[in-house]
C-alpha positions in Angstrom: 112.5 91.1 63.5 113.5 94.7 63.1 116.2 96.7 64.5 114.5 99.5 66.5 114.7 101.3 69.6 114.4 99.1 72.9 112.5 101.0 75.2 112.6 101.4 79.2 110.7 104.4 80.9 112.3 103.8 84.0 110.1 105.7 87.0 111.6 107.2 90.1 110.5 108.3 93.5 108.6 108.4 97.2 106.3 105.8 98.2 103.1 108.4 97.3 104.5 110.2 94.8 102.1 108.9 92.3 104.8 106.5 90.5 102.2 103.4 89.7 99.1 105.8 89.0 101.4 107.3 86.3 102.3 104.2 85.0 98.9 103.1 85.2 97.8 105.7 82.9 101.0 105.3 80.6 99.4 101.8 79.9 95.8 102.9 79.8 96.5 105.3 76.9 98.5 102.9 75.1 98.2 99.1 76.3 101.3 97.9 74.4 103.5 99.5 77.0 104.5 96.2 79.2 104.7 97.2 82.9 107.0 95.7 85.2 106.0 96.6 88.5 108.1 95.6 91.7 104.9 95.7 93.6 102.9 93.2 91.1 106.3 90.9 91.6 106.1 90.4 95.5 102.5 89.8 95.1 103.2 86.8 92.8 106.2 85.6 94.5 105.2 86.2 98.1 101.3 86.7 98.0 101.1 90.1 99.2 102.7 93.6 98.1 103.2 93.7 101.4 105.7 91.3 101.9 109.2 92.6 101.1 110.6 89.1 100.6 114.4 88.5 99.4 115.9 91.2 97.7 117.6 89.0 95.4 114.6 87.3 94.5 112.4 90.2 93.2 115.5 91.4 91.6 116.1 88.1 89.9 112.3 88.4 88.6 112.8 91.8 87.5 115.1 90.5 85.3 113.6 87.8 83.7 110.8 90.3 83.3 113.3 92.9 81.3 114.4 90.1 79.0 110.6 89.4 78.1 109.9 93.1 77.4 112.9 93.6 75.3 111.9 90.0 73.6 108.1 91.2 73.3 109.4 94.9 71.7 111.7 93.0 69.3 109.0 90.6 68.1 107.0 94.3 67.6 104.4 93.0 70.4 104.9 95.8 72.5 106.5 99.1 71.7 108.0 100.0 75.2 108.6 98.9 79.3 108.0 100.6 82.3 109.5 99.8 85.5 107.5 100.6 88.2 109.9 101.0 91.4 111.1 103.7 93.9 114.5 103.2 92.8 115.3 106.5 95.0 119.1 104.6 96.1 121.5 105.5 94.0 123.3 102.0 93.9 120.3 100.3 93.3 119.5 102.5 90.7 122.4 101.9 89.1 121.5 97.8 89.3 118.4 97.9 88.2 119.8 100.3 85.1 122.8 97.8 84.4 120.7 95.3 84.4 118.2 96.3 82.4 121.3 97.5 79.9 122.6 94.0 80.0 118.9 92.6 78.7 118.7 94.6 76.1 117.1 98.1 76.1 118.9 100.6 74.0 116.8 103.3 75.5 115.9 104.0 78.9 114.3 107.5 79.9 114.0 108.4 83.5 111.2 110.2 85.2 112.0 111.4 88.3 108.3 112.5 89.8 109.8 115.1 92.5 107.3 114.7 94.8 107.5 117.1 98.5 107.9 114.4 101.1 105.2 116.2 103.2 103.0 115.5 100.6 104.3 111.9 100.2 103.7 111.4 103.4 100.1 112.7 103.6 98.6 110.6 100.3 100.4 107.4 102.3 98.0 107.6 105.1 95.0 107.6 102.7 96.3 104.5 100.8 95.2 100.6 102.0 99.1 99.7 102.2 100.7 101.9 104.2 104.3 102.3 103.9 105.7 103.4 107.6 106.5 106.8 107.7 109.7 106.7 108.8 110.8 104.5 105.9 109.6 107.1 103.7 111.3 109.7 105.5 114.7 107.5 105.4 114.2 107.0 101.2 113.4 110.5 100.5 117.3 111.4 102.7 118.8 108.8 100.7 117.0 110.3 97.1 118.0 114.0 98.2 121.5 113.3 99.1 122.1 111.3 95.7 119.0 112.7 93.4 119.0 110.5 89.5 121.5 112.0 87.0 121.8 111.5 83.3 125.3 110.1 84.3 123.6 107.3 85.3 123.5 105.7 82.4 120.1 107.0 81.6 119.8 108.3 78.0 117.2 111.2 79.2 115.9 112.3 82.5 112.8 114.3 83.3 111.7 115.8 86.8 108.1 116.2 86.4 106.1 117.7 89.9 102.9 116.1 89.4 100.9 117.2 92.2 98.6 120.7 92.4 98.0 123.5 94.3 94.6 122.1 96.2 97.2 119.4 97.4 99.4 122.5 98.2 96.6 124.2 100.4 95.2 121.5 102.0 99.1 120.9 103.7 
């Protein structure tokens, strides 16, 4: 085993703001990224995304699931994680980067993908699961009134707009 860098891209935003699409190409360009994706977790434990199930219970998973990335990146059989989660509540942010502090990443870089919550709003009523809108229009208050911060024990944080103007015009 070598000492090196224990990596967590740590995602942030909206339901619709693109945040497992991104992550999906992260891992298509290079596969030994390990994904850990709040959305994949309630599948397995409850069956459905859909299904918000226990808190506690996804969050206990997302644990196990940081210890076997960090295990996986130390044994050099994948070179980073990505958390795939809104994470757009500050406290829970905070959680979710404690804990993934206390399993072992040295490095966690967050990426913010500042997505207009009109826009949010409009690519959720294309998708199959539908998130109700005024839960997204509750998150995006809560993100806005306490947007991620560096001070949040994140070693780098990037705000990336990753949308385009024909998604601009067709508002």
């Amino acid at each position: 085993m070598t000492n090196r860098t224990v990596a967590l891209i740590f995602l942030i935003g909206l339901p619709g703001s693109g945040k497992s699409s991104f992550a999906a190409r992260l891992v298509e360009e290079c596969p030994e990224r390990y994904l850990i994706s709040t959305d994949m977790i309630r599948s397995h434990l409850f069956g459905s995304e859909d299904i918000q199930g226990p808190w506690l219970k996804v969050f206990s998973e997302v644990g196990q699931q940081f210890r076997q990335a960090v295990q996986l990146i130390q044994q050099e059989q994948a070179i980073a994680a990505i958390y795939d989660a809104t994470n757009v509540v500050r406290k829970q942010r905070r959680e979710a980067l404690a804990l993934a502090r206390e399993s072992g990443f040295t490095h966690i870089t967050g990426i913010w993908l500042n997505v207009p919550l009109w826009l949010c709003l409009k690519r959720n009523q294309t998708r199959d699961r539908q998130v109700p809108p005024e839960v997204i229009q509750r998150m995006s208050q809560r993100l806005c009134a306490a947007p991620p911060s560096e001070q949040e024990d994140l070693d780098q944080l990037f705000e990336v707009q990753p949308w385009n103007r024909a998604e601009a015009r067709g508002r």
